[in-house]
C-alpha positions in Angstrom: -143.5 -23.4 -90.9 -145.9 -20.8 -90.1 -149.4 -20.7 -91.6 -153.1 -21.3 -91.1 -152.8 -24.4 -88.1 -156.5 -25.2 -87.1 -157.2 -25.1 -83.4 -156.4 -28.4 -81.3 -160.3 -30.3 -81.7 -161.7 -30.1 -78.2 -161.6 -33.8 -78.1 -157.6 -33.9 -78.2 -157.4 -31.5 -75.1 -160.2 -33.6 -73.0 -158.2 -36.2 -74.1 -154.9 -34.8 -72.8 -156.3 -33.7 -69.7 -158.3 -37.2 -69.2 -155.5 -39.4 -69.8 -152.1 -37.1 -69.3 -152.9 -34.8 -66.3 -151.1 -36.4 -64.3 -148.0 -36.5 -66.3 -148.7 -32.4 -67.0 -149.5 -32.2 -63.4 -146.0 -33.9 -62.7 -144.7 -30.7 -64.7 -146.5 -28.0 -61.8 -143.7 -25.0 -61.9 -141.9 -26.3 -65.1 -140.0 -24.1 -67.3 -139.6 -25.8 -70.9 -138.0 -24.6 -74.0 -139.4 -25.0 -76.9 -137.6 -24.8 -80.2 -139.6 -25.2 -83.3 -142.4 -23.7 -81.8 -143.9 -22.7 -85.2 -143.8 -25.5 -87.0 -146.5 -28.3 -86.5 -145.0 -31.1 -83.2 -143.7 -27.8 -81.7 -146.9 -25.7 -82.1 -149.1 -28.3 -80.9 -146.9 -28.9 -77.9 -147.4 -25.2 -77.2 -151.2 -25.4 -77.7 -151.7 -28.6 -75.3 -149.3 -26.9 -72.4 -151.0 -23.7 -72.6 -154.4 -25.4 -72.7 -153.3 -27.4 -69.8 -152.1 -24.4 -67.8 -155.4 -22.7 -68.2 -157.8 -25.4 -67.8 -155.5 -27.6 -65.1 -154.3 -25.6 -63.3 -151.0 -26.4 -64.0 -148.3 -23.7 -63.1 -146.0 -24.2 -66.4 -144.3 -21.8 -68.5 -142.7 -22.2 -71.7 -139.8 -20.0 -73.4 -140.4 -20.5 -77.5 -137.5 -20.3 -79.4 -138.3 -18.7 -83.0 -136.7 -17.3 -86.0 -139.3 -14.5 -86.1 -141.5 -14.1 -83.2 -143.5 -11.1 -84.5 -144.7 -13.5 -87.3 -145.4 -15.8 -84.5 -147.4 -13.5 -82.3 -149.1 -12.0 -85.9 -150.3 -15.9 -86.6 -150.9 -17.3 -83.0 -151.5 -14.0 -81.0 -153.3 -16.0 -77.8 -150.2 -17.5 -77.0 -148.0 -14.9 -77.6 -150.1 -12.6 -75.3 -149.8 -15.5 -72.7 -148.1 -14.5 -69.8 -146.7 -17.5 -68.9 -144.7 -17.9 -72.6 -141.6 -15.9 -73.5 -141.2 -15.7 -77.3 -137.2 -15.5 -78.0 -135.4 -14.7 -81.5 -133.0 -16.4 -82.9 -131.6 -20.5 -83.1 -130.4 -23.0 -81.1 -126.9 -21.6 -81.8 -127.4 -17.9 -81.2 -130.3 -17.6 -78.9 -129.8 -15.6 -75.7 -131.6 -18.1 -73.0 -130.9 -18.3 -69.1 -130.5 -21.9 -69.4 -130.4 -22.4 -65.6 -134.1 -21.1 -65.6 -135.0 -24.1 -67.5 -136.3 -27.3 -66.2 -137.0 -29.0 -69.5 -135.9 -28.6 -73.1 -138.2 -29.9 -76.3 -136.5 -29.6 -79.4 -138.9 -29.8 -81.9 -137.3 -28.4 -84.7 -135.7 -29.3 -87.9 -133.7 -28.0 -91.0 -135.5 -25.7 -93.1 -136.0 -27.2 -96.2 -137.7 -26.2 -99.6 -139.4 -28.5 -102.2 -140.5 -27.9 -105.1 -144.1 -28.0 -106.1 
């Protein structure tokens, strides 16, 4: 679900980088998928790699699957302008991917569904 999502504190990415760089180091020239991209596990996955890339060094990429990238890029437009993530349309069903291009696959995303307020 797209929408306002605060930037990851500065404390959670020191974290990351304190006690999971060596795991994200582990991931140097990874190519992960991400489905569910927009909605909140999926988004801060794409935060935390992208922070790690810049700020580790760490050569990962990262395709995100989404039901509407340009909303995406509109809400989150310093990772869409990332060149090291791919924004693709469409589902896990229809999606166009190379999958032999991918080294890892997160699939973060769930049924939409609507309750009522």
């Amino acid at each position: 679900m797209l929408g306002p999502r605060p930037d990851l504190p500065s404390e959670d990415l020191e974290h990351i980088a304190t006690n999971g760089g060596e795991i994200f180091r582990g991931l140097n020239g990874a190519h992960v998928l991400i489905t569910g991209a927009s909605g909140f596990i999926g988004g801060w996955m794409t935060e935390s790699l992208s922070w790690v890339r810049d700020h580790l060094g760490v050569d990962i990429r990262a395709t995100l699957l989404l039901r509407d990238p340009r909303r995406f890029a509109a809400s989150f437009p310093h990772l869409a302008a990332s060149r090291a993530i791919k924004l693709v349309p469409g589902s896990i069903e229809t999606a166009s991917i190379d999958r032999l291009a991918l080294t890892h696959v997160v699939h973060a995303a769930g049924p939409i569904t609507h309750r009522g307020v």
